[in-house]
MARFITI-409655 format. One record per atom (N, C-alpha, C, O, CB): residue in one letter; residue number from 1; x, y, z negated; atom name. Coordinates in Angstrom, 2 decimals. Atoms other than C-alpha are relative to their C-alpha. Glycine has a CB too. Example, Ala and Ser with C-alpha at 12.3 -4.5 7.8 and 13.67 -1.06 7.14 Angstrom:
<setis>
+------+-----+---------+---------+---------+------+
! type ! seq !      px !      py !      pz ! atom !
+------+-----+---------+---------+---------+------+
!    A !   1 !    0.89 !   -1.19 !    0.00 !    N !
!    A !   1 !   12.30 !   -4.50 !   -7.80 !   CA !
!    A !   1 !    0.90 !    1.20 !    0.00 !    C !
!    A !   1 !    1.94 !    1.18 !   -0.66 !    O !
!    A !   1 !   -0.99 !    0.03 !   -1.25 !   CB !
!    S !   2 !   -0.82 !   -1.19 !    0.06 !    N !
!    S !   2 !   13.67 !   -1.06 !   -7.14 !   CA !
!    S !   2 !   -0.77 !    1.09 !   -0.73 !    C !
!    S !   2 !   -0.26 !    2.20 !   -0.90 !    O !
!    S !   2 !    0.41 !    0.46 !    1.42 !   CB !
+------+-----+---------+---------+---------+------+
</setis>
This chain:
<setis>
+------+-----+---------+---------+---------+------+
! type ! seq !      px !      py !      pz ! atom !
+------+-----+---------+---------+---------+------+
!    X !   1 !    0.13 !    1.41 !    0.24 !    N !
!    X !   1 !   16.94 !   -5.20 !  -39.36 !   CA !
!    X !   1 !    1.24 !   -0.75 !    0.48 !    C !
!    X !   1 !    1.78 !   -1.72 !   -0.05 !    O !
!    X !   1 !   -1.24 !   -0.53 !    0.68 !   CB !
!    X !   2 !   -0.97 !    1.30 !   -0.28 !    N !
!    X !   2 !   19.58 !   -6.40 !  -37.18 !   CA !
!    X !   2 !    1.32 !    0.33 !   -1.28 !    C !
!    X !   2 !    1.83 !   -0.66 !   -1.81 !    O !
!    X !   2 !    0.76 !    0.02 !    2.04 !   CB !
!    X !   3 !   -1.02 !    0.21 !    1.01 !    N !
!    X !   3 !   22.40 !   -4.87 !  -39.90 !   CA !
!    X !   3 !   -0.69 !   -0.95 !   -1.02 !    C !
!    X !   3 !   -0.19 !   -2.07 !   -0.96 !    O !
!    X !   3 !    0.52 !    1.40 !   -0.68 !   CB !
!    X !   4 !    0.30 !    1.10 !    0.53 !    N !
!    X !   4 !   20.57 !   -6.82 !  -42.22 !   CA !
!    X !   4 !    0.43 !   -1.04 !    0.01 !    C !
!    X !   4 !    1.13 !   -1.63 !   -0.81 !    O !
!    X !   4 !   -0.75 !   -0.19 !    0.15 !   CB !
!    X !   5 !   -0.45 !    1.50 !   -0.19 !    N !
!    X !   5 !   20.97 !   -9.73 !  -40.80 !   CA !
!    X !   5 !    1.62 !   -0.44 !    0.14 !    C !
!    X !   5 !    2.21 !   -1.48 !   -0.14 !    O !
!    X !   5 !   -0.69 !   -0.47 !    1.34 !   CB !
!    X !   6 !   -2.10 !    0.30 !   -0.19 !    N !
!    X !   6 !   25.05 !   -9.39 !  -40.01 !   CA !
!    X !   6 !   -0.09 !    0.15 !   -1.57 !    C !
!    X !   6 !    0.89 !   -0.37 !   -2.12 !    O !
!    X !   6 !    1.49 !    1.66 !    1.13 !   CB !
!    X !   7 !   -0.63 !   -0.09 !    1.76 !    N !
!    X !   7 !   25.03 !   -8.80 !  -43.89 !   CA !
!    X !   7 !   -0.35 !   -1.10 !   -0.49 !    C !
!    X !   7 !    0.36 !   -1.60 !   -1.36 !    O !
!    X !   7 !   -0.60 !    1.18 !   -1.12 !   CB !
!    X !   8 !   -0.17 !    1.68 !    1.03 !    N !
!    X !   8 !   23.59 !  -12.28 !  -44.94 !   CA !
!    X !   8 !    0.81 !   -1.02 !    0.86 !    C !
!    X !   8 !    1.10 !   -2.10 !    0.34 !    O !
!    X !   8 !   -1.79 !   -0.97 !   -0.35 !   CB !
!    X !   9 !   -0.42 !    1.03 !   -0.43 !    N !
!    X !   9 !   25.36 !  -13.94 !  -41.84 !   CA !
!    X !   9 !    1.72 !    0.43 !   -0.81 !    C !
!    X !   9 !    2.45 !   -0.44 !   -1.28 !    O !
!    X !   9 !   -0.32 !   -0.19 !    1.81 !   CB !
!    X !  10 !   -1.39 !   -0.40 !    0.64 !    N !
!    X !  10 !   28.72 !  -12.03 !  -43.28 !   CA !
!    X !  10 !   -0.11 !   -0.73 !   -1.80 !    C !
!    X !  10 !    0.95 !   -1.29 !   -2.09 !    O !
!    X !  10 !    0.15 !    2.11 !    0.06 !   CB !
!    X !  11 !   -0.03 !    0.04 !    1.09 !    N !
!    X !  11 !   27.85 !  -12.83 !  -47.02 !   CA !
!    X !  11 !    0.34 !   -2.35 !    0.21 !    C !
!    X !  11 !    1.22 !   -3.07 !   -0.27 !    O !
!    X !  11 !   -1.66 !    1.03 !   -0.76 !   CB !
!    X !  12 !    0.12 !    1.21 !   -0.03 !    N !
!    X !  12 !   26.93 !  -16.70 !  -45.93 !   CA !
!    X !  12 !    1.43 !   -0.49 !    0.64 !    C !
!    X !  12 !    1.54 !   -1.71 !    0.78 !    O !
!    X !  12 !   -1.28 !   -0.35 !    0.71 !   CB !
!    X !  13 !   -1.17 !    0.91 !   -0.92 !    N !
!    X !  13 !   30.40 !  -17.45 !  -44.06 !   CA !
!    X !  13 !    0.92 !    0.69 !   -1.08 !    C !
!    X !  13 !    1.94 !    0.03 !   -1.21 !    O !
!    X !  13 !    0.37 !    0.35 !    2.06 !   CB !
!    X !  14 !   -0.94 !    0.01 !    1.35 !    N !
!    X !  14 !   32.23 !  -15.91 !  -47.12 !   CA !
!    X !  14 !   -0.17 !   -0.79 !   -0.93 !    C !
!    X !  14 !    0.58 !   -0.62 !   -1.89 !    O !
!    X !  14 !   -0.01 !    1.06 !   -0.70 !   CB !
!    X !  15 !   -0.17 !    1.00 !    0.92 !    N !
!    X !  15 !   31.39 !  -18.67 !  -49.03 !   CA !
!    X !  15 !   -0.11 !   -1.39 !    0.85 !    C !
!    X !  15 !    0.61 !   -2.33 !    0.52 !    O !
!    X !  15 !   -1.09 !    0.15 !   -1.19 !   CB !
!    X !  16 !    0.32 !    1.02 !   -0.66 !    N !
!    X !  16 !   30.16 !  -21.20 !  -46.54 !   CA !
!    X !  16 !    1.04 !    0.00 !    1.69 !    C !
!    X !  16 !    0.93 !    0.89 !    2.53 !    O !
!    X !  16 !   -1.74 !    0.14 !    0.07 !   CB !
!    X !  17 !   -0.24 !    0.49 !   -1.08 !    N !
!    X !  17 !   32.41 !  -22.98 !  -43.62 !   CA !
!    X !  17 !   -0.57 !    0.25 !    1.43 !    C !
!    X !  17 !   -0.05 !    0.80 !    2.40 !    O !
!    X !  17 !   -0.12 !   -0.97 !   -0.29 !   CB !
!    X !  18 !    1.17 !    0.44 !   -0.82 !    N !
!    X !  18 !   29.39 !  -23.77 !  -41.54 !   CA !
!    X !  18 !   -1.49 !    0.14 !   -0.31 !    C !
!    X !  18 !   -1.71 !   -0.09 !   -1.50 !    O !
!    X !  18 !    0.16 !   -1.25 !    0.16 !   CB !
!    X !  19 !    1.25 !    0.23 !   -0.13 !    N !
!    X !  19 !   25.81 !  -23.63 !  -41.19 !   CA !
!    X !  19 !   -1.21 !   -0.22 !    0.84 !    C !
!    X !  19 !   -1.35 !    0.52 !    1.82 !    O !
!    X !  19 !   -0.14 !    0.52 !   -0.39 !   CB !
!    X !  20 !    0.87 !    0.78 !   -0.34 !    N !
!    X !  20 !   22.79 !  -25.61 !  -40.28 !   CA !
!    X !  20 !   -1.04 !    1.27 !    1.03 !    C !
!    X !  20 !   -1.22 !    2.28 !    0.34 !    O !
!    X !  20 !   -0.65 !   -0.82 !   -1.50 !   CB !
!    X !  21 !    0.47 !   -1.19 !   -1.01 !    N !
!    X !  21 !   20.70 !  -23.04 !  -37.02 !   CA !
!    X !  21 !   -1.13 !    0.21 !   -1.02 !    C !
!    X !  21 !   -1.35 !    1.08 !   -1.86 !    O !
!    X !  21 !   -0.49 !   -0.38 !    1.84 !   CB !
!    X !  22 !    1.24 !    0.13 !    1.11 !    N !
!    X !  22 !   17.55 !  -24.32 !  -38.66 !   CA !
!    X !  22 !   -0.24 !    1.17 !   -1.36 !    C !
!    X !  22 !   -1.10 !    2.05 !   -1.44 !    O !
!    X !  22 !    0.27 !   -1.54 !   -0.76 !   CB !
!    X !  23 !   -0.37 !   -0.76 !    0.86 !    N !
!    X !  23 !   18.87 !  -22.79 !  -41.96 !   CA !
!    X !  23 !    0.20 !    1.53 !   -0.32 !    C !
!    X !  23 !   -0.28 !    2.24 !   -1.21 !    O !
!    X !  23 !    0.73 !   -0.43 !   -0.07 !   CB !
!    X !  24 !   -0.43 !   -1.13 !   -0.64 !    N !
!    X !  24 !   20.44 !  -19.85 !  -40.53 !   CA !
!    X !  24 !   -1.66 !    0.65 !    0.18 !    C !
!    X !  24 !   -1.94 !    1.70 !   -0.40 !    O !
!    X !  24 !    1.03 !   -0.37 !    1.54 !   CB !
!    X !  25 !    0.73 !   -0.81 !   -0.42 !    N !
!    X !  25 !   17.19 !  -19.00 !  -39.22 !   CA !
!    X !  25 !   -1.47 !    0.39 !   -1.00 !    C !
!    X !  25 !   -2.41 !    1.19 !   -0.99 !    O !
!    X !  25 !   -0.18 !   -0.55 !    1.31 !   CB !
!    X !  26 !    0.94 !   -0.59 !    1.28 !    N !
!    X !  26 !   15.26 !  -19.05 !  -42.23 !   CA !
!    X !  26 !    0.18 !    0.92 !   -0.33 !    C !
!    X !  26 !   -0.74 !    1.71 !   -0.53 !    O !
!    X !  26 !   -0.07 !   -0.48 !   -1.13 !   CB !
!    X !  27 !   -0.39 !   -1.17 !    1.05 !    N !
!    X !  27 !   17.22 !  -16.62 !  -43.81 !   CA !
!    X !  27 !    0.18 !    1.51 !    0.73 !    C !
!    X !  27 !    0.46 !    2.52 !    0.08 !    O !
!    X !  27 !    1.55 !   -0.44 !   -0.77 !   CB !
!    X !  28 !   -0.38 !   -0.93 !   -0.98 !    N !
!    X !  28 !   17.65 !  -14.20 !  -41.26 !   CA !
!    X !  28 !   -1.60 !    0.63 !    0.47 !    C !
!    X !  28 !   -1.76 !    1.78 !    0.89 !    O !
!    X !  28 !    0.98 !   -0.83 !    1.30 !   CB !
!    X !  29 !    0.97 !    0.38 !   -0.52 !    N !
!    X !  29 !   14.19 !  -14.76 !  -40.39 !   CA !
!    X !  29 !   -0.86 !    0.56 !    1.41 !    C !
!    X !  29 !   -1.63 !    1.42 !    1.84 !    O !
!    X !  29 !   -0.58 !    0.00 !   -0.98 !   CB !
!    X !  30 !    0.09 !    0.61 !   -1.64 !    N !
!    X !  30 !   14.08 !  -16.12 !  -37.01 !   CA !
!    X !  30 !   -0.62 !   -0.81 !    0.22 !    C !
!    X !  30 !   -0.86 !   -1.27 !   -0.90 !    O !
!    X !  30 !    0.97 !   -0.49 !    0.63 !   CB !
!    X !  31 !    0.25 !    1.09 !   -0.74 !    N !
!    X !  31 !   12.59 !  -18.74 !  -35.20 !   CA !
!    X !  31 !    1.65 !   -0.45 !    0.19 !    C !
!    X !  31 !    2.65 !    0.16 !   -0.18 !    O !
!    X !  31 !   -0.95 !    0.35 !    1.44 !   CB !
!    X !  32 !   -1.49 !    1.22 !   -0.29 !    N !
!    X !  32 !   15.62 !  -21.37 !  -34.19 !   CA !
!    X !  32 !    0.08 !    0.41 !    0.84 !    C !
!    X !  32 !    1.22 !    0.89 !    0.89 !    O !
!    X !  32 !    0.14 !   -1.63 !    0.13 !   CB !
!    X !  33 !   -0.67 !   -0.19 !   -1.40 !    N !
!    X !  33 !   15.48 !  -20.46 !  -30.45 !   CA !
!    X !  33 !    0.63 !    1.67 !   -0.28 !    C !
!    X !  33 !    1.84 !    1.88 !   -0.43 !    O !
!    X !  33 !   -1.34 !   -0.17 !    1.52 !   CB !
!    X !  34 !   -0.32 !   -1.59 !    0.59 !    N !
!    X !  34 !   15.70 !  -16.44 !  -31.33 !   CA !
!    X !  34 !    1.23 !   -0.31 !   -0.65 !    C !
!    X !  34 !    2.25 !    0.19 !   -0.18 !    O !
!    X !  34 !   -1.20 !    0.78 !   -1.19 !   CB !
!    X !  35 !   -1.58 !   -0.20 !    0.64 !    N !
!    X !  35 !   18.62 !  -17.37 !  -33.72 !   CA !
!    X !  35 !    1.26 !   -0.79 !    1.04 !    C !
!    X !  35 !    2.35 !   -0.25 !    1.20 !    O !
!    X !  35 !    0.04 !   -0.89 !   -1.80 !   CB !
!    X !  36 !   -0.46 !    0.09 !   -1.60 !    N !
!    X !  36 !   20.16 !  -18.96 !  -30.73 !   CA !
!    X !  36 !    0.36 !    0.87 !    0.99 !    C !
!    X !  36 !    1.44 !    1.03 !    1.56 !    O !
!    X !  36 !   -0.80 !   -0.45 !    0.62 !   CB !
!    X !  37 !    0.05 !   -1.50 !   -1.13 !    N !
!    X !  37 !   19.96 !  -16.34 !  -28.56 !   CA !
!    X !  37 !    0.63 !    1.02 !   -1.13 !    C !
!    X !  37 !    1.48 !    1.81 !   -0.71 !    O !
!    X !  37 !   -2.03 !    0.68 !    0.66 !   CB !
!    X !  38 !   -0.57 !   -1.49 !    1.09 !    N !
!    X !  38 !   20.88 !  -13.80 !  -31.90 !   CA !
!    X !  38 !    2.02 !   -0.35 !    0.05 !    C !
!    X !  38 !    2.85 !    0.53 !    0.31 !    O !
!    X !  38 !   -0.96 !   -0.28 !   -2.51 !   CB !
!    X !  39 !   -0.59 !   -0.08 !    0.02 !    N !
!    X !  39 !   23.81 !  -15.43 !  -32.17 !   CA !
!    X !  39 !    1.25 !   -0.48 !    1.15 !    C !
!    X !  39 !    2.44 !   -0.17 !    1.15 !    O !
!    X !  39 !   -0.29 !   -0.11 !   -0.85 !   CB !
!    X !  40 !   -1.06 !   -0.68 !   -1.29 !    N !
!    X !  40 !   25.24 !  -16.23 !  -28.62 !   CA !
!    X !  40 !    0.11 !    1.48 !    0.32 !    C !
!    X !  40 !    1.17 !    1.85 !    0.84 !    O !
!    X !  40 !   -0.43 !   -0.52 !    1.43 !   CB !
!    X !  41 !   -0.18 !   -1.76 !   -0.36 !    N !
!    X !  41 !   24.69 !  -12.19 !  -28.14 !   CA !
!    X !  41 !    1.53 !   -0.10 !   -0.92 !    C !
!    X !  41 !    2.69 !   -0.26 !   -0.56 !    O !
!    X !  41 !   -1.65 !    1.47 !   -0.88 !   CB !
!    X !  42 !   -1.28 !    0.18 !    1.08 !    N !
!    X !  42 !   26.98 !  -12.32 !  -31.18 !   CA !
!    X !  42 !    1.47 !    0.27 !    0.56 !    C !
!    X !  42 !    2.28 !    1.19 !    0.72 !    O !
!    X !  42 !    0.04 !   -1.59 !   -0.57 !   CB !
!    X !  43 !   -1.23 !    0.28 !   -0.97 !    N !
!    X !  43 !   29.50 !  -14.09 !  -29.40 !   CA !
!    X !  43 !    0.53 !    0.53 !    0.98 !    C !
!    X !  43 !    1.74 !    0.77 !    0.98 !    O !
!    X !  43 !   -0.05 !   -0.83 !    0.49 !   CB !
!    X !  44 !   -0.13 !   -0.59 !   -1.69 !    N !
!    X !  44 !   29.39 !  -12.70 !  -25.73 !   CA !
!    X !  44 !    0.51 !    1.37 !   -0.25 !    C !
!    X !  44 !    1.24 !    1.97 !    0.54 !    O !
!    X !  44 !   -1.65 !    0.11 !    1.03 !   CB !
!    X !  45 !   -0.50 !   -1.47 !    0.17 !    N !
!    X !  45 !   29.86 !   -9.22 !  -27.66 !   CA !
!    X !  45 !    1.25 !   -0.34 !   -0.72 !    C !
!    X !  45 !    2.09 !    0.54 !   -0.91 !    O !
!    X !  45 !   -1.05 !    1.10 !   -0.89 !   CB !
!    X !  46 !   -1.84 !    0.10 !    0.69 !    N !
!    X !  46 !   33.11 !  -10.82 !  -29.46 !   CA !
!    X !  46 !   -0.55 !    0.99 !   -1.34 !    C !
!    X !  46 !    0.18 !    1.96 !   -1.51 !    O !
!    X !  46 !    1.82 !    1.06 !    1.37 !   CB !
!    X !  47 !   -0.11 !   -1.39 !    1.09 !    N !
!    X !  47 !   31.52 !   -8.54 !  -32.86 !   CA !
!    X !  47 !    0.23 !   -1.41 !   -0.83 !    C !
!    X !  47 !    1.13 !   -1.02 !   -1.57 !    O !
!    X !  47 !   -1.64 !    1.47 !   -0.45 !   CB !
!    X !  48 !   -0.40 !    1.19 !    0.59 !    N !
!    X !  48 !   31.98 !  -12.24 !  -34.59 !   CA !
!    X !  48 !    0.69 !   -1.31 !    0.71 !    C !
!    X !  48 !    0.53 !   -1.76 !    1.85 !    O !
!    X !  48 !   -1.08 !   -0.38 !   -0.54 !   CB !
!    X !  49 !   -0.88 !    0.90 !   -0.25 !    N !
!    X !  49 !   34.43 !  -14.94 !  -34.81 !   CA !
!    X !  49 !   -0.23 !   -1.33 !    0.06 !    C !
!    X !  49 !    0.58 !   -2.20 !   -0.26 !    O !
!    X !  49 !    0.78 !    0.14 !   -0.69 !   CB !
!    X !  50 !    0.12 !    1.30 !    0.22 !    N !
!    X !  50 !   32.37 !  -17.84 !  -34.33 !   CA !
!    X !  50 !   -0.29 !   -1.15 !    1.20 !    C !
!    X !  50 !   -0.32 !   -0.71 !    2.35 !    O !
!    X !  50 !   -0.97 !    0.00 !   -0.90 !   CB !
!    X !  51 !    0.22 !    0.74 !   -1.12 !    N !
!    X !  51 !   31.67 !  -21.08 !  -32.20 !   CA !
!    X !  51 !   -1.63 !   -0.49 !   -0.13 !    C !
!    X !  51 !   -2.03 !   -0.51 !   -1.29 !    O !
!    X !  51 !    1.13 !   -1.23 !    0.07 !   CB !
!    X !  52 !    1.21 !    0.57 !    0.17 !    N !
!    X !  52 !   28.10 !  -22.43 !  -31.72 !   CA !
!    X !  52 !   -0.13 !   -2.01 !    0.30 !    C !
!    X !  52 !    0.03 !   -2.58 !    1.38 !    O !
!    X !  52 !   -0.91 !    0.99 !    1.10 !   CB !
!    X !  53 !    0.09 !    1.59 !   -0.15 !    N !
!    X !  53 !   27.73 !  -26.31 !  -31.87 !   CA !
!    X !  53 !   -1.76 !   -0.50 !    0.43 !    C !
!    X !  53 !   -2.57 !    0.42 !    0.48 !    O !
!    X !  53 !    0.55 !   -0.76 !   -1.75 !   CB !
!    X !  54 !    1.43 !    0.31 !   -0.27 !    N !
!    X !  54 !   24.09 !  -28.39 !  -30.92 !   CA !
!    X !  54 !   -0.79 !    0.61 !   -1.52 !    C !
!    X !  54 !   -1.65 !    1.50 !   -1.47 !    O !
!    X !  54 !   -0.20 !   -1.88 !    0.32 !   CB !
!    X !  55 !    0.50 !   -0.31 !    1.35 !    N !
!    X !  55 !   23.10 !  -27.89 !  -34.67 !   CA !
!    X !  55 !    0.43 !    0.61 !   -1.10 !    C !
!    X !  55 !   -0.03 !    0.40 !   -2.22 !    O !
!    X !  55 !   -0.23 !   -0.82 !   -0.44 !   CB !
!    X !  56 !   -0.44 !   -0.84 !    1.21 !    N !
!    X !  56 !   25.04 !  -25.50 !  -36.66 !   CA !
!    X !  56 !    1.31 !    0.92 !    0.84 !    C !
!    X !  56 !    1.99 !    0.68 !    1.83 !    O !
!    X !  56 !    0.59 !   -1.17 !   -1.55 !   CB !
!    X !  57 !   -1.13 !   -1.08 !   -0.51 !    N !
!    X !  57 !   27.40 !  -22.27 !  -36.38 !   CA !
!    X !  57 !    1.18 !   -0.32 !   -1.00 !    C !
!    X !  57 !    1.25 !   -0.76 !   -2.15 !    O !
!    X !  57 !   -0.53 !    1.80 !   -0.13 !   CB !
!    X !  58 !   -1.74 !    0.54 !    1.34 !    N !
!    X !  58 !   31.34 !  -22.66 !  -37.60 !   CA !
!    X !  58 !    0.86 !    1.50 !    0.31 !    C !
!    X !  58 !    1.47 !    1.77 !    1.35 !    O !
!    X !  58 !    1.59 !   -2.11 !    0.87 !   CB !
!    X !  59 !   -1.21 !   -0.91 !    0.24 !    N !
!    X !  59 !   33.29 !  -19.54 !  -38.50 !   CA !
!    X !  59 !    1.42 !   -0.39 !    0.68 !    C !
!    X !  59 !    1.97 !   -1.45 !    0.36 !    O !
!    X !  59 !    0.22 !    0.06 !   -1.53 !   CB !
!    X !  60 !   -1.32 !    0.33 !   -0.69 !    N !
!    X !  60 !   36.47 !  -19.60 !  -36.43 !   CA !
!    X !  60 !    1.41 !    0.05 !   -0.85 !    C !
!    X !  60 !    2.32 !   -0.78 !   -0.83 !    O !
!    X !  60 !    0.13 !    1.01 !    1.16 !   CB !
!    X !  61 !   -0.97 !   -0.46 !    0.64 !    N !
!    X !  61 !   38.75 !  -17.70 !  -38.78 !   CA !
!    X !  61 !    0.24 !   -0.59 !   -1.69 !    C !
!    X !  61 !   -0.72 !   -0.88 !   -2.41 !    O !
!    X !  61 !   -0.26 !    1.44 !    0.14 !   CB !
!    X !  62 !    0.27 !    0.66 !    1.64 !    N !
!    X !  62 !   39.83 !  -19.04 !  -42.44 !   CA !
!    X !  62 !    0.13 !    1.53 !   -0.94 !    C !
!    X !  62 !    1.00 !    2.40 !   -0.91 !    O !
!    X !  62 !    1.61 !   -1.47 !   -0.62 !   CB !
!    X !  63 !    0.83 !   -1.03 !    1.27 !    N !
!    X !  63 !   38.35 !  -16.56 !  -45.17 !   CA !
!    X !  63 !    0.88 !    0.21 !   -1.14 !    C !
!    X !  63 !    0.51 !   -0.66 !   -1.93 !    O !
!    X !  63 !   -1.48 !   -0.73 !   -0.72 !   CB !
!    X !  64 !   -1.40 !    0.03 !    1.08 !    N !
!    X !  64 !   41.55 !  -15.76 !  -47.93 !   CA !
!    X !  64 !   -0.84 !   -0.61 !   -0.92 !    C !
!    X !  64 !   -2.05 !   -0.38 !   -0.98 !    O !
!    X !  64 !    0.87 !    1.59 !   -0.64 !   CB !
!    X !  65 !    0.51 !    0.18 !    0.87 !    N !
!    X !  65 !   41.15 !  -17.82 !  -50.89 !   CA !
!    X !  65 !    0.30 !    1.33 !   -1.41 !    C !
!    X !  65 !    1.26 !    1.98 !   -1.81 !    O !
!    X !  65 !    0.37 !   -1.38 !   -0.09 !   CB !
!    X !  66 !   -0.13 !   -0.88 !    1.54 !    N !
!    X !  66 !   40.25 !  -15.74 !  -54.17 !   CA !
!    X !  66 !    1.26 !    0.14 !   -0.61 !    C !
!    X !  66 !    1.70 !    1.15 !   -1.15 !    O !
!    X !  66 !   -0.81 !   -0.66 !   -1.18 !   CB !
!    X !  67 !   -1.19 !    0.09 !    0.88 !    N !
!    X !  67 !   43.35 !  -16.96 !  -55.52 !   CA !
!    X !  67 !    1.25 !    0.45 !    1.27 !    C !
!    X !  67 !    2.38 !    0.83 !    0.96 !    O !
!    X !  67 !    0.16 !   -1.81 !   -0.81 !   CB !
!    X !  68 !   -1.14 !   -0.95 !   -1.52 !    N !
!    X !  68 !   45.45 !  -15.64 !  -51.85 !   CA !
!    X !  68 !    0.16 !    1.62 !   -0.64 !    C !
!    X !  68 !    1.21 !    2.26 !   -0.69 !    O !
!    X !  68 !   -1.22 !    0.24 !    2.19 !   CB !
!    X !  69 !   -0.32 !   -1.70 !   -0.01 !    N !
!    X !  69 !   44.60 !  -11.88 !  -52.94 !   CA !
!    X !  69 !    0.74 !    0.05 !   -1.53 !    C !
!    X !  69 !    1.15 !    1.12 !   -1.99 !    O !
!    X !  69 !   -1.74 !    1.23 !    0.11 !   CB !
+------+-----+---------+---------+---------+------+
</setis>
């Protein structure tokens, strides 16, 4: 389950900037505090490049555009 879930948070930050925890935790399917906790682990392990804000996660790194490769 948890690869799972790195595969829609990986699929969702290849197209998307940012996203809403709430959101996030639908899709993943979490509770909000659990995706909280899923994804400071995240962080603390450095296996993703992102920051956590009060209400949404932001990709750190910029993603090549289609037209870069």
């Amino acid at each position: 389950m948890e690869n799972a879930r790195l595969l829609v948070l990986e699929l969702i930050f290849n197209v998307h900037r940012s996203i809403h925890i709430p959101l996030l935790a639908s899709m993943v399917g979490l509770e909000v505090e659990e995706c909280k906790e899923w994804i400071n682990d995240l962080i603390s392990k450095q296996s993703v490049d992102l920051s956590m804000m009060e209400t949404c996660v932001k990709v750190n790194h910029m993603v090549p555009s289609l037209y870069e490769c």
